[in-house]
N, CA and C atoms as an extended XYZ file, in Angstrom:
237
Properties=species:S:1:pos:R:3:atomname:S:1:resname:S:1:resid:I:1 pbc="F F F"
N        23.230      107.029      -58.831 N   UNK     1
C        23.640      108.228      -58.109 CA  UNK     1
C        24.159      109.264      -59.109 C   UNK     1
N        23.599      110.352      -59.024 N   UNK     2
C        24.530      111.479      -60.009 CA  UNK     2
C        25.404      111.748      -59.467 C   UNK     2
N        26.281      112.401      -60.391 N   UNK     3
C        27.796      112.997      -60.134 CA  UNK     3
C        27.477      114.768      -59.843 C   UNK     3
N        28.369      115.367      -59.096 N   UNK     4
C        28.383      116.404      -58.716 CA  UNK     4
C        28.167      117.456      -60.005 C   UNK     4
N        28.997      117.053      -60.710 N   UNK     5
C        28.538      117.874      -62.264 CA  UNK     5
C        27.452      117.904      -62.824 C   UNK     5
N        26.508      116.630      -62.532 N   UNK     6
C        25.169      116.573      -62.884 CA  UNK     6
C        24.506      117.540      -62.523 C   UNK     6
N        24.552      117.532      -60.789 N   UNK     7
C        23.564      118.204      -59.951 CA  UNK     7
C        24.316      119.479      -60.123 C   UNK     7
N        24.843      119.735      -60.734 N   UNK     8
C        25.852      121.036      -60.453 CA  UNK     8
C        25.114      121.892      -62.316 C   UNK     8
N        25.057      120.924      -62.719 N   UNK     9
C        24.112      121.060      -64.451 CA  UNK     9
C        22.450      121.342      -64.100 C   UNK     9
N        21.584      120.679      -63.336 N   UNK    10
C        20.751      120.828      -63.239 CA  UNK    10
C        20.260      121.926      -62.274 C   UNK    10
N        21.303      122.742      -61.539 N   UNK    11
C        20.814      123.594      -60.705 CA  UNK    11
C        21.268      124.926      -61.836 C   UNK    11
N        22.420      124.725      -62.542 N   UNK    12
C        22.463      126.153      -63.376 CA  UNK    12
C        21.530      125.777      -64.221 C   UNK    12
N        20.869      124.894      -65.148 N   UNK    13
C        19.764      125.084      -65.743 CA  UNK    13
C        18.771      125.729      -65.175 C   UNK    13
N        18.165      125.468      -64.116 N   UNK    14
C        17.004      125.695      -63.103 CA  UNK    14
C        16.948      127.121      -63.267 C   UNK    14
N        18.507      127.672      -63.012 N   UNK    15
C        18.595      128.981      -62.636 CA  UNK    15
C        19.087      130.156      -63.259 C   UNK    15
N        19.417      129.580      -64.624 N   UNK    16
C        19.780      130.295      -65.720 CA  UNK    16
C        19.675      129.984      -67.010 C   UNK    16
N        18.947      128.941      -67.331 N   UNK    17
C        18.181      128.777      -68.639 CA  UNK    17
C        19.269      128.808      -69.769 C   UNK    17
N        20.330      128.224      -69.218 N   UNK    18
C        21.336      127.896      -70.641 CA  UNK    18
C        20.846      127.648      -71.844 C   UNK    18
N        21.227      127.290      -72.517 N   UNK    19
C        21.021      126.348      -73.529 CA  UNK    19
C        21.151      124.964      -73.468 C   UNK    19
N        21.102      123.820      -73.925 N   UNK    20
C        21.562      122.753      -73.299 CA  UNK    20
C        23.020      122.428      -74.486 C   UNK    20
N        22.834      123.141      -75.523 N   UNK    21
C        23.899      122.687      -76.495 CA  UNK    21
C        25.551      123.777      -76.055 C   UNK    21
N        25.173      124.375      -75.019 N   UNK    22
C        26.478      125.199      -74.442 CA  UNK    22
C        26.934      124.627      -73.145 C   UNK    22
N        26.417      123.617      -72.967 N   UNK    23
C        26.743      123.566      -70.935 CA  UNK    23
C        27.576      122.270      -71.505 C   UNK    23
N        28.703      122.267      -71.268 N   UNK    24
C        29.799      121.116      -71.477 CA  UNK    24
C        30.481      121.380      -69.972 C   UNK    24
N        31.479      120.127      -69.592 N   UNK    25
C        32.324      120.574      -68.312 CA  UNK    25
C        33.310      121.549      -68.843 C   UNK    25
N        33.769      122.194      -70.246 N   UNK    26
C        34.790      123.162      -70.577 CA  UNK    26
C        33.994      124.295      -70.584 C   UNK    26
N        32.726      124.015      -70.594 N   UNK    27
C        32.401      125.870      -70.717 CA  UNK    27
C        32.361      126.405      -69.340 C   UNK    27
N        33.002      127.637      -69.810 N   UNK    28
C        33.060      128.699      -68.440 CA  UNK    28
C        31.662      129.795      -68.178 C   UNK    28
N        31.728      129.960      -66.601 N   UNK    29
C        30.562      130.559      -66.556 CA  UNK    29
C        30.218      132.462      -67.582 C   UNK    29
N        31.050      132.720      -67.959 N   UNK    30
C        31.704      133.806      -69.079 CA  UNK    30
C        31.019      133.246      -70.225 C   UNK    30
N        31.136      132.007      -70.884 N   UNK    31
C        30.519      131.758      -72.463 CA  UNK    31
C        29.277      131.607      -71.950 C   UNK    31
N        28.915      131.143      -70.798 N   UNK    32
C        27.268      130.810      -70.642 CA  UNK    32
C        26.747      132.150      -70.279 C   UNK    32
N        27.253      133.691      -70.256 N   UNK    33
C        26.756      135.146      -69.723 CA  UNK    33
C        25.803      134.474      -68.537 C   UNK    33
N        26.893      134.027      -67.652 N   UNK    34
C        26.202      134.151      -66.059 CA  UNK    34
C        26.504      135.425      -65.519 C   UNK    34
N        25.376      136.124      -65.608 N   UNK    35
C        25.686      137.533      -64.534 CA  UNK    35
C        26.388      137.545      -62.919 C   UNK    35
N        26.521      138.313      -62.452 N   UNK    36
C        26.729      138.293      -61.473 CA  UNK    36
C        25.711      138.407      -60.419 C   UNK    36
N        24.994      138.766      -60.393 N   UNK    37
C        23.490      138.009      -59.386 CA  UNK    37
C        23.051      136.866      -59.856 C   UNK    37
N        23.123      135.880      -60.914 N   UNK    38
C        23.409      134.467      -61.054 CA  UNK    38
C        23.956      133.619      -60.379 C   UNK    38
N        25.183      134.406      -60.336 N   UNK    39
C        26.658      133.400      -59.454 CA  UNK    39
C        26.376      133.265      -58.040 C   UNK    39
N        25.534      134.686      -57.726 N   UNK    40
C        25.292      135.104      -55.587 CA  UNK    40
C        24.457      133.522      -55.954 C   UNK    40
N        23.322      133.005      -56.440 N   UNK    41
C        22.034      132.507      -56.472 CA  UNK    41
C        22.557      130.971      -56.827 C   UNK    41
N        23.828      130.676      -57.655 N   UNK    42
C        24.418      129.660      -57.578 CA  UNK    42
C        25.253      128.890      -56.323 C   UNK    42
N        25.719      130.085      -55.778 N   UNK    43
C        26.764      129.925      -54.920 CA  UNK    43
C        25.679      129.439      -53.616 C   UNK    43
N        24.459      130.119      -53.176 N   UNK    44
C        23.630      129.950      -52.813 CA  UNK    44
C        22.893      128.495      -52.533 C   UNK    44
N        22.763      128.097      -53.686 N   UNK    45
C        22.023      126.765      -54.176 CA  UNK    45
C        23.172      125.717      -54.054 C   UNK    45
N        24.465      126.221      -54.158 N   UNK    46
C        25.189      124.908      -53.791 CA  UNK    46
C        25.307      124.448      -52.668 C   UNK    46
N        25.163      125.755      -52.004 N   UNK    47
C        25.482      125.405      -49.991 CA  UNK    47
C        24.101      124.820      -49.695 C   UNK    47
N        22.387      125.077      -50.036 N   UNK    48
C        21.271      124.674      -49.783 CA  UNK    48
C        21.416      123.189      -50.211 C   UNK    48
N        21.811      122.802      -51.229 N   UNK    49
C        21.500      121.611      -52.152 CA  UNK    49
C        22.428      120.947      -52.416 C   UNK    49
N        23.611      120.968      -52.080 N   UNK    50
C        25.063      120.183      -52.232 CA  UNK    50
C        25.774      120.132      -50.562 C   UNK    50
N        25.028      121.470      -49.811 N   UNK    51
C        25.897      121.255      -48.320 CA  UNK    51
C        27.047      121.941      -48.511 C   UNK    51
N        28.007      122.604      -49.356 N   UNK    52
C        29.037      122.340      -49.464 CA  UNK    52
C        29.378      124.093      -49.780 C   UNK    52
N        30.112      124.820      -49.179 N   UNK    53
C        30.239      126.480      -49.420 CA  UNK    53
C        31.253      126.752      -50.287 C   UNK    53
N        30.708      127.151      -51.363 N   UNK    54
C        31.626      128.162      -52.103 CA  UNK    54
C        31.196      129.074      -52.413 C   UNK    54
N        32.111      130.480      -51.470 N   UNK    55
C        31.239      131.798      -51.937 CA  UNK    55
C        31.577      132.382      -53.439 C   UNK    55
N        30.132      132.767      -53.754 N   UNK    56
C        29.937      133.857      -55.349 CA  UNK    56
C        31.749      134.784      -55.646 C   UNK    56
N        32.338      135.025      -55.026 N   UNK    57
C        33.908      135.633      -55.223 CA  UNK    57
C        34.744      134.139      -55.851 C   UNK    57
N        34.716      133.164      -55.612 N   UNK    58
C        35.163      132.200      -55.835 CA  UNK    58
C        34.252      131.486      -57.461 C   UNK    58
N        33.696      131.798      -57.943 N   UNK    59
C        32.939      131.690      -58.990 CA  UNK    59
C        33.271      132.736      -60.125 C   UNK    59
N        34.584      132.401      -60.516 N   UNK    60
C        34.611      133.860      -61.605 CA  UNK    60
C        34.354      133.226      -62.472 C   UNK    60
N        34.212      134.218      -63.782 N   UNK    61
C        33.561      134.156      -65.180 CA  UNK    61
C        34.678      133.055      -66.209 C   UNK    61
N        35.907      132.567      -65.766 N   UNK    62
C        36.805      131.636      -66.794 CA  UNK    62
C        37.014      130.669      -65.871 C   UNK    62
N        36.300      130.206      -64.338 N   UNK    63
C        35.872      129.292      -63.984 CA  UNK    63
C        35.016      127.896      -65.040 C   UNK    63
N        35.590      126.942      -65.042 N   UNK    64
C        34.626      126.157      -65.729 CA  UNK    64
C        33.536      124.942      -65.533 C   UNK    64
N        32.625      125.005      -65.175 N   UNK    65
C        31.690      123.782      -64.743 CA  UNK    65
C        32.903      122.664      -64.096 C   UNK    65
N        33.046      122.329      -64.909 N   UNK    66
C        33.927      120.655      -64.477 CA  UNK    66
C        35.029      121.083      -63.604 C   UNK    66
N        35.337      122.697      -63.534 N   UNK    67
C        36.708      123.386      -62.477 CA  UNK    67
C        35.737      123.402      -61.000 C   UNK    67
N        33.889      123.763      -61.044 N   UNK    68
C        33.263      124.283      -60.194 CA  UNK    68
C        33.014      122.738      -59.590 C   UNK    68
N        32.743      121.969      -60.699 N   UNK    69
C        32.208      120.550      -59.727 CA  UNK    69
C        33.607      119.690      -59.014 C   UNK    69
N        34.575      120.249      -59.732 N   UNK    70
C        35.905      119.547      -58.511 CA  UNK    70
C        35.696      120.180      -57.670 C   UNK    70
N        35.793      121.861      -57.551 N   UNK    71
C        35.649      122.439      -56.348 CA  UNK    71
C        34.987      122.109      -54.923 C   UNK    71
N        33.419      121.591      -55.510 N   UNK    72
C        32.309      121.296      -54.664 CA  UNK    72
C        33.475      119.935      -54.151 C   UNK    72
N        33.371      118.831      -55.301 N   UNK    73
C        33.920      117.620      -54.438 CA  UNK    73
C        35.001      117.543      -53.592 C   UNK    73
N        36.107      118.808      -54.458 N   UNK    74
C        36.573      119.104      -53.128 CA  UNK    74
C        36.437      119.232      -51.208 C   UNK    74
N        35.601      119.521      -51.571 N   UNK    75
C        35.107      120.188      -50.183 CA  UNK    75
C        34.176      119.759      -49.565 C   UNK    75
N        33.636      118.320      -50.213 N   UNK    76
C        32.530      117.106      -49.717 CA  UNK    76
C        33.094      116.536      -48.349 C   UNK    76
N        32.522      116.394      -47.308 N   UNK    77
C        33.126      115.834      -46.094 CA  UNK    77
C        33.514      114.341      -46.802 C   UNK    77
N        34.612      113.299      -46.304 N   UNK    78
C        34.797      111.897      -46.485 CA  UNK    78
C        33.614      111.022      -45.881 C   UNK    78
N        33.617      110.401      -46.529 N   UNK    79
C        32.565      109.212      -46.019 CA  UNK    79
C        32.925      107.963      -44.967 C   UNK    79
């Protein structure tokens, strides 16, 4: 099973063509120059593909991957 950070890695790859030697859980979406029609298209893809809403305002630029994938698990219904 992947971890939320995984799928949370493989959808900003998909959708913004990082690098792979910059995407750590400390980098913020700011060192990776995620624009801001990036973030609408992330925020997007998490509610399609994770279920789980966090709107693009909630995605700022010193947000960091591993801050965004607690977020999501945050907000995972319990099992």
């Amino acid at each position: 099973m992947t971890t939320t950070y995984e799928q949370l890695v493989a959808l900003l790859t998909k959708l913004h063509h990082a690098p792979a030697d910059r995407i750590r859980p400390g980098a913020t979406l700011g060192e990776l120059d995620v624009d801001s029609l990036t973030t609408v298209e992330i925020s997007m893809r998490i509610e399609r593909d994770l279920g789980v809403v966090v709107g693009d305002d909630e995605l700022a630029p010193d947000l960091t991957l591993g801050d965004i994938a607690g977020l999501i698990d945050s907000r995972q219904p319990a099992l």
